[in-house]
C-alpha positions as CSV (number, residue, x, y, z in Angstrom):
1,X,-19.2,-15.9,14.5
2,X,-21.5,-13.5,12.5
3,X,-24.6,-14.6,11.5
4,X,-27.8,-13.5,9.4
5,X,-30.3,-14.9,7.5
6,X,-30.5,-14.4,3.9
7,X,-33.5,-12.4,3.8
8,X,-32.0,-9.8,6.3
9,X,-32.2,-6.6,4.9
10,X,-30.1,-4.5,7.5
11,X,-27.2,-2.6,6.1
12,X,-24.6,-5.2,7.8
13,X,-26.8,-8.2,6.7
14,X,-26.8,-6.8,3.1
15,X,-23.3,-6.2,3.7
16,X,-22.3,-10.1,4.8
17,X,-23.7,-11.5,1.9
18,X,-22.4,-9.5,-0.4
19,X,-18.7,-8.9,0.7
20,X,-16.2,-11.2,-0.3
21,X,-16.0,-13.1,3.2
22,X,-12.6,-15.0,1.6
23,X,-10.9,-12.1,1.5
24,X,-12.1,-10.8,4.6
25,X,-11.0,-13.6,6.0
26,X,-7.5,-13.6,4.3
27,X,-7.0,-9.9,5.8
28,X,-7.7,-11.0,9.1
29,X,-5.2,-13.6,8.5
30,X,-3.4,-10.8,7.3
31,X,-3.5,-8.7,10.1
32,X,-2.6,-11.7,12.6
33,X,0.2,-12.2,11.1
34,X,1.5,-9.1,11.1
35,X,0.9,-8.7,14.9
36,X,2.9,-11.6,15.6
37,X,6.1,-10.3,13.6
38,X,5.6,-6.5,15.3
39,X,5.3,-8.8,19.1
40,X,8.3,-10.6,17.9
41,X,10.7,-7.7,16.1
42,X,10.0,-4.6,17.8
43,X,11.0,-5.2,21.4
44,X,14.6,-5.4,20.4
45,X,14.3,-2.0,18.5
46,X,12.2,0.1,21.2
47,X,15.1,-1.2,24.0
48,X,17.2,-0.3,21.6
49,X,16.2,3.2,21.3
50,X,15.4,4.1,25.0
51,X,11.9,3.3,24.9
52,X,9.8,0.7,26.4
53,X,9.8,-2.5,25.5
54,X,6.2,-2.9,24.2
55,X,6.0,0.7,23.2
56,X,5.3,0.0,19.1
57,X,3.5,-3.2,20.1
58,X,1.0,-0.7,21.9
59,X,1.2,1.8,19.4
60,X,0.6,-0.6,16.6
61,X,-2.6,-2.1,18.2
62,X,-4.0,1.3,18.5
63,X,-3.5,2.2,14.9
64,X,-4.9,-1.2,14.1
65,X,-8.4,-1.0,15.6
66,X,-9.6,2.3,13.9
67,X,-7.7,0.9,11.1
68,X,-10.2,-2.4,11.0
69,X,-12.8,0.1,11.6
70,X,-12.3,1.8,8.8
71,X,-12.1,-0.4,6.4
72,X,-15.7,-2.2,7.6
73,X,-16.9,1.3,7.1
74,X,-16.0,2.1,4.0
75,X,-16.6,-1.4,3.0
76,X,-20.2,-0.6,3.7
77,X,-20.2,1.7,0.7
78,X,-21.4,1.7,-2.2
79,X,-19.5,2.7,-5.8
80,X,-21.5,5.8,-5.5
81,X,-20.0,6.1,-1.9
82,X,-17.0,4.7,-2.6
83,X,-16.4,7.7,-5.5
84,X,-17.4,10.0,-3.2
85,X,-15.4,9.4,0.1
86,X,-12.5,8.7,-2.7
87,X,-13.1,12.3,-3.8
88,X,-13.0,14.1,-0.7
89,X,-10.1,12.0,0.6
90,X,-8.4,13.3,-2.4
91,X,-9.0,16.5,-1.9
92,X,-7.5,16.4,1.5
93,X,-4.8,14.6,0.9
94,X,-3.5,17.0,-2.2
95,X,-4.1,19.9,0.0
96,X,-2.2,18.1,3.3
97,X,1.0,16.9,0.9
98,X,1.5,20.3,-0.4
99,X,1.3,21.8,3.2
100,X,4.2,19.6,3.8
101,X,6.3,21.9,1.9
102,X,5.7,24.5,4.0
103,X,5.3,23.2,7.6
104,X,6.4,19.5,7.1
105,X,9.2,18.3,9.2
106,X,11.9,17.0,7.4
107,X,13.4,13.5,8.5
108,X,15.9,11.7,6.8
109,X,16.0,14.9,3.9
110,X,12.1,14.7,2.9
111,X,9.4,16.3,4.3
112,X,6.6,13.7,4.0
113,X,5.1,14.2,7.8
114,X,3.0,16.9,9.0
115,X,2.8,16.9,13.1
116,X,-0.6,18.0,15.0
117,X,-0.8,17.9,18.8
118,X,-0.4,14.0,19.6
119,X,-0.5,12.6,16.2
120,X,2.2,13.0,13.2
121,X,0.0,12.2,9.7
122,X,2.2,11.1,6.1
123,X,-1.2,13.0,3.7
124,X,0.6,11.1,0.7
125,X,0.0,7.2,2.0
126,X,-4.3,8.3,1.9
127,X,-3.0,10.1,-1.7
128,X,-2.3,6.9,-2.6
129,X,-5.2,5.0,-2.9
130,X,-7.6,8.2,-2.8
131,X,-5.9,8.8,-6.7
132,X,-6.5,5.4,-7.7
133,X,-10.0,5.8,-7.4
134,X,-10.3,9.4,-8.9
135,X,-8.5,8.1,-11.9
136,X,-10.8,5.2,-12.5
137,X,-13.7,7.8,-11.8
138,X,-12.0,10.2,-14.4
139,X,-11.5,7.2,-17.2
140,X,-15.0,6.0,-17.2
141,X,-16.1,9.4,-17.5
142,X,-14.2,9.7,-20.8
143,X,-16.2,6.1,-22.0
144,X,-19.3,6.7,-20.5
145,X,-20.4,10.9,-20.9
146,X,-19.8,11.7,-24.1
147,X,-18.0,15.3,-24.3
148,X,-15.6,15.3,-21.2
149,X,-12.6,15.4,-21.2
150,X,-11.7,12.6,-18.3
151,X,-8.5,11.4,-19.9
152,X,-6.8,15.4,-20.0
153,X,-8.5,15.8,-16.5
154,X,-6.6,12.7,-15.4
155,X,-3.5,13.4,-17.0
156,X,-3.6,16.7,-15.4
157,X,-4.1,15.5,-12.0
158,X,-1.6,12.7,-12.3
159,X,1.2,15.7,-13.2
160,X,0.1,17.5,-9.8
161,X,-0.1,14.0,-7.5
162,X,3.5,13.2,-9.3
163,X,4.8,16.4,-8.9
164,X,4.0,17.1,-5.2
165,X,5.7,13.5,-4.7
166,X,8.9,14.5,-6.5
167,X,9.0,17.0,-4.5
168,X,9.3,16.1,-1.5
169,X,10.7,13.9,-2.2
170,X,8.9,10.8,-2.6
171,X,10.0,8.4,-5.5
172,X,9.4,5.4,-4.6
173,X,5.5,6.1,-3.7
174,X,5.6,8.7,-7.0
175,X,6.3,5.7,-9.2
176,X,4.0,3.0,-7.5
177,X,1.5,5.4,-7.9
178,X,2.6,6.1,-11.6
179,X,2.3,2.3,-12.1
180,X,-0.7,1.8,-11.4
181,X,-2.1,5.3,-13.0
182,X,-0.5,3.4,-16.7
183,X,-2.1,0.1,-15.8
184,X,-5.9,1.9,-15.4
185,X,-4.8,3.8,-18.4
186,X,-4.0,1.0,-19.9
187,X,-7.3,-1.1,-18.8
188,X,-9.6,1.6,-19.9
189,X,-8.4,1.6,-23.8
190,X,-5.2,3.1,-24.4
191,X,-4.0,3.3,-27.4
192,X,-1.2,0.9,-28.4
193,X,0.8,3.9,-29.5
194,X,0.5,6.1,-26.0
195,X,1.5,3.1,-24.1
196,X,4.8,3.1,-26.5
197,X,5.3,7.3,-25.6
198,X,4.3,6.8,-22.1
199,X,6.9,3.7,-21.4
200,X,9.5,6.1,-22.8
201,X,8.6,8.9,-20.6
202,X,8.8,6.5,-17.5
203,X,12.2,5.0,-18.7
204,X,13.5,8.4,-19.4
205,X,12.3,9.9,-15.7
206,X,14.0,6.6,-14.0
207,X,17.4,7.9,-16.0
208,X,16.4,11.5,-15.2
209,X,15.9,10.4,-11.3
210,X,19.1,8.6,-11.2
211,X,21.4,11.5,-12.0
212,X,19.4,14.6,-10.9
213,X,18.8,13.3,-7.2
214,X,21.4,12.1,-5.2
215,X,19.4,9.6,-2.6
216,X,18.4,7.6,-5.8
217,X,22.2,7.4,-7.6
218,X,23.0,6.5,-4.4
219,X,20.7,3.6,-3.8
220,X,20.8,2.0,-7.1
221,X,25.2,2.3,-7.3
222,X,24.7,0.2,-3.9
223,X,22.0,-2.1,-5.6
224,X,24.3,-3.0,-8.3
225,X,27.6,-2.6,-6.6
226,X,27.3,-3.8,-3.1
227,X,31.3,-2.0,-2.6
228,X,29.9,1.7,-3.6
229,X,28.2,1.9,-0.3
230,X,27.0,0.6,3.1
231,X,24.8,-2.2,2.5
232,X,24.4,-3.1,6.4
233,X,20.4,-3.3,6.7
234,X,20.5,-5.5,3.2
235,X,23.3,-7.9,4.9
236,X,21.8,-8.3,7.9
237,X,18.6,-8.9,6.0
238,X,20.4,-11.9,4.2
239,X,21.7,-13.6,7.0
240,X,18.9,-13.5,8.4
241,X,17.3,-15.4,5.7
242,X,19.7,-18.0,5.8
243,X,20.0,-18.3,9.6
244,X,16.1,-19.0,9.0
245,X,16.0,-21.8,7.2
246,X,13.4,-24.2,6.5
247,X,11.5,-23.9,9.8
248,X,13.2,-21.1,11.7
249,X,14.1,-20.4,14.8
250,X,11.0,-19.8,16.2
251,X,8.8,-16.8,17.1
252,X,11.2,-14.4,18.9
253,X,14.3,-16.3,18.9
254,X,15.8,-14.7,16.1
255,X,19.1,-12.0,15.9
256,X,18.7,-10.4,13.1
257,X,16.2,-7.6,15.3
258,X,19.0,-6.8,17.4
259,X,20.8,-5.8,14.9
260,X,18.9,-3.9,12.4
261,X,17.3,-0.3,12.6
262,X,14.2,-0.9,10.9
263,X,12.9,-4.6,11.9
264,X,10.1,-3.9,12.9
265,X,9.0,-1.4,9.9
266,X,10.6,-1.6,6.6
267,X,12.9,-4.9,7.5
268,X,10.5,-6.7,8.9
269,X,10.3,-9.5,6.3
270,X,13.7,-10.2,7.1
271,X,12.6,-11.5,10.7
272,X,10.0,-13.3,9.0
273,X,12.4,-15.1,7.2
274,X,14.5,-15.7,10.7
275,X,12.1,-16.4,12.9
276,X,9.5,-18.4,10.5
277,X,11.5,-20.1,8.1
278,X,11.1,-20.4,4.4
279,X,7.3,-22.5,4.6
280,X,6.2,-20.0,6.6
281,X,7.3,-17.1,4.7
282,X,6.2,-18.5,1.7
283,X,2.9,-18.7,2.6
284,X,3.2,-14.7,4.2
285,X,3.8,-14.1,0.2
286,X,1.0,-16.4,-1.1
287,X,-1.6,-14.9,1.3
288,X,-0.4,-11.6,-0.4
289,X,-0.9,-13.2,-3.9
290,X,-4.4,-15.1,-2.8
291,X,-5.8,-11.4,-1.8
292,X,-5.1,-10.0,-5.3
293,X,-5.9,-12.8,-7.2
294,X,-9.1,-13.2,-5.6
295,X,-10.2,-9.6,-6.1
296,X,-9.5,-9.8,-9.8
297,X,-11.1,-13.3,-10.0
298,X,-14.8,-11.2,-8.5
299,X,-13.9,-8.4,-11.1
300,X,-14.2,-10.7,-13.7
301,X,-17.8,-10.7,-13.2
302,X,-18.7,-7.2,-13.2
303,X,-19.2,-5.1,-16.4
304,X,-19.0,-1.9,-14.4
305,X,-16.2,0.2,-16.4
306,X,-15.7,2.7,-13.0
307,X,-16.1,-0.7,-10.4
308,X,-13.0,-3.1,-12.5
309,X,-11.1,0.5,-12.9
310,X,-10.9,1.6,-9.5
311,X,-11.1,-1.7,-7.6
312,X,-7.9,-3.2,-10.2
313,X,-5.8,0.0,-9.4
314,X,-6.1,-0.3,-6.0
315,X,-5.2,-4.3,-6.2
316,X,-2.4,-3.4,-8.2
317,X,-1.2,-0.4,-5.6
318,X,-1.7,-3.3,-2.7
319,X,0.3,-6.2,-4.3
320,X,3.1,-3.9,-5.8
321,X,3.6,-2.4,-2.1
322,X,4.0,-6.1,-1.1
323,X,6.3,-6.9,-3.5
324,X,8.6,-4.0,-3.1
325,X,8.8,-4.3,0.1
326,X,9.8,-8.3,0.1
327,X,11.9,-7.6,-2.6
328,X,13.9,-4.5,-1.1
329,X,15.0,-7.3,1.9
330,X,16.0,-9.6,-0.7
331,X,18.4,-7.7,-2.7
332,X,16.2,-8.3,-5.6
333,X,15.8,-4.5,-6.0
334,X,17.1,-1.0,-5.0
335,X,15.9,-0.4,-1.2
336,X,12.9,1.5,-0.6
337,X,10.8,2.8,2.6
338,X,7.9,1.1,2.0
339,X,6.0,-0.5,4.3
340,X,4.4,-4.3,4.1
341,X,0.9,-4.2,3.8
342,X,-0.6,-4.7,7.4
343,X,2.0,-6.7,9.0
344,X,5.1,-3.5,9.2
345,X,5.1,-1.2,12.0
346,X,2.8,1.8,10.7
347,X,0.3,4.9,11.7
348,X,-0.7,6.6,8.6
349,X,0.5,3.0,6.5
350,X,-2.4,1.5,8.6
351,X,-5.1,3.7,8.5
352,X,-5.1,4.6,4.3
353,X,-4.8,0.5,3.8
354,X,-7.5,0.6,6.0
355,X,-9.2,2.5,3.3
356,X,-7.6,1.0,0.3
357,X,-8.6,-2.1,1.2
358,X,-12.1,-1.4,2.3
359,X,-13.0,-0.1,-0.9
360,X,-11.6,-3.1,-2.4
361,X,-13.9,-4.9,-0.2
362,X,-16.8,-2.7,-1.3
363,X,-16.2,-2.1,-4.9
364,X,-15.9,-6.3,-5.2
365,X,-19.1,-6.9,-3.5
366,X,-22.2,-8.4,-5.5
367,X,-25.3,-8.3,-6.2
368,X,-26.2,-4.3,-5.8
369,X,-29.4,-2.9,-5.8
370,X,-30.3,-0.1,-8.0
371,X,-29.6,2.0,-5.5
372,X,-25.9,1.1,-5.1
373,X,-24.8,1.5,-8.6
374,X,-22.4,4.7,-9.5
């Protein structure tokens, strides 16, 4: 258990009692929980495939420490910091996602992954949250130095982070990040008119999406007609929510992994949901809710225009990955390849909410010195 006394003014005793040990502590339950489900799903998958049995268990634990690491890192920030590693992260990550064009290798019909010797890196998961905080950065700007332009800067950079999504393509991640780009927007004084044009444009790029790219027509024909197409992983995913029941089957007893392709990544939920039961599963989904809640609760107290902007994005990019994700095995939306937050099978997934989050944890912490302020 760590300990320090209040009057401790080392950087990690600073740190303890100013981060937002609840939510630390509901990550780490988090995180837990999420090992248990990749122990329990992804045997079945990795025998299934050739592999050993504990061969994404393994892999998942060593994506998970640097992970963990990283997010008490960047956690150690502050705004200033947290801007700054933002920026350059940003920077990176635009330059890395465009490379994919060129020498990305193409699974499934997008080209989202760029391989180095030993490692295979996704630069648009670290877009993600990197963007979030730019944005913020961009908006206050606009509020707070009289003269620039923040808003048309961040308009402008939303059109090239949207447009090297679409591209590859990426819609799913290009609208979660639109999302929560509006919602910043949104928080940081738009007026009541440009939220009217820019709901329009977002309704009328959903209708555009749907009949210029085949993947999506596809998808949502399937969503809303269960005939129009195979609908195996989303059946599976159903029975396995009713084999579940109130109190599951226990840890590892389930079926529905033996079954379905991605259990132990995009499915997983579903084997929650088996193995678990409902109390347990609705508590997965309230842990979700208690993390974002909680970090808009400590916003609440800080008058920091570029701290509630970046800090709510990124809460808002957190729970709406959740929620997709949940909702995706549910049939309560279109499927989408997108990861649940800490407890899916993931590399790159891992490491950038490894950063998301530890900037959440930084941006929410109190009582800054002069020092720490943007």
């Amino acid at each position: 258990m760590m300990a320090f006394d209040r009057t401790d003014q080392s950087i990690l005793g600073r740190w303890w009692w100013t981060v937002d040990r609840w939510m630390l502590a509901a990550l780490a339950v988090l995180v837990g929980y999420g090992t248990i489900l990749i122990m329990a799903a992804s045997p079945a998958v990795a025998a299934r495939i050739g592999l050993d049995s504990y061969h994404f268990v393994e892999h998942h634990v060593v994506m998970l420490i640097p992970a963990l690491l990283l997010m008490i890192a960047i956690s150690l920030l502050s705004p200033r910091g947290v801007r700054r590693a933002a920026l350059i992260v940003f920077g990176i990550a635009v330059a890395l996602t465009a490379a994919t064009m060129v020498v990305g290798v193409e699974i499934k019909g997008a080209r989202r992954w760029i391989h180095f010797p030993g490692i295979s890196i996704q630069p648009s998961e670290f877009l993600k949250p990197a963007f979030a905080v730019v944005a913020a950065w961009l908006f206050s700007l606009q509020r707070t130095s009289p003269g620039f332009p923040g808003n048309f800067v961040s308009i402008l950079a939303y059109l090239v982070v949207v447009a090297l999504l679409l591209k590859q393509p990426d819609l799913g991640m290009a609208f979660v990040v639109s999302v929560v780009w509006f919602c910043q927007f949104f928080l940081a004084g738009l007026n009541i008119w440009f939220v009217v044009i820019l709901g329009a444009l977002g309704c009328g790029g959903l209708v555009g999406a749907y009949y210029l790219l085949p993947h999506v027509h596809s998808r949502i024909d399937r969503f809303l007609d269960p005939a129009a197409g195979d609908q195996y992983q989303v059946t599976r995913s159903l029975e396995a929510f009713g084999n579940g029941g109130l109190l599951g089957t226990g840890p590892g007893q389930g079926t529905v992994k033996m079954q379905l392709p991605d259990a132990h990544a995009d499915f997983i939920f579903a084997v929650a949901g088996e193995e678990l039961g409902l109390l347990w599963t609705l508590a997965l989904v309230a842990l979700f809710g208690f993390i974002v809640l909680r970090g808009f609760s400590r916003l609440l107290k800080d008058s920091n225009l570029f701290v509630l902007l970046a800090a709510a994005g990124l809460l808002v990019q957190f729970g709406m990955q959740a929620f997709i994700n949940m909702a995706s095995s549910l049939h309560m939306m279109p499927t989408k390849g997108m990861t649940l937050p800490f407890v899916s099978y993931g590399g790159s997934s891992l490491i950038a909410l490894g950063f998301g989050m530890g900037m959440v944890l930084a941006l929410t912490r109190r009582h800054f010195g002069l020092g720490d302020r943007p």
